[in-house]
ZAMARGU-4260 file (C-alpha; in steps of 0.2 Angstrom, whole numbers, plus 5000, padded with zeros to 4 digits):
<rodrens>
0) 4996/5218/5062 | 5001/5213/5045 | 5014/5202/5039 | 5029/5208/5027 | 5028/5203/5012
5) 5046/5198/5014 | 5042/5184/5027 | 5025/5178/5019 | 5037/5175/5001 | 5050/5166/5013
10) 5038/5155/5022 | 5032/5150/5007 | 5048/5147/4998 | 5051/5137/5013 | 5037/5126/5011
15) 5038/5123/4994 | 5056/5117/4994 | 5048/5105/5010 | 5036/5099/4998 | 5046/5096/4983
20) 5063/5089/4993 | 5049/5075/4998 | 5040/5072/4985 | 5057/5070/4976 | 5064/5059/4993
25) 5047/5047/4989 | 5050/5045/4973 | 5070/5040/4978 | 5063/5027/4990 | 5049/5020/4980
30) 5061/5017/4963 | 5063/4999/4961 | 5083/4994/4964 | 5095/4982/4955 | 5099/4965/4966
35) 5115/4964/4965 | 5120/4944/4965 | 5136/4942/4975 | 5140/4924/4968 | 5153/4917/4983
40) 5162/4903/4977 | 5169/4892/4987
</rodrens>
């Protein structure tokens, strides 16, 4: 039994949206941020 073209082209889509969303997700969490300095004065 063969599968349809259909679902192997949305399986795939699938997972490479997976693939690229993280990759992109990674990249988000690994950027160094900015400290801000909250100067309290008292």
């Amino acid at each position: 039994m063969e599968i349809s073209n259909f679902w192997y082209y949305t399986i795939m889509v699938v997972v490479i949206l997976h693939v690229i969303v993280g990759f992109a997700y990674l990249l988000y969490k690994l950027t160094p941020k900015k400290i801000k300095k909250n100067k309290v004065k008292l």
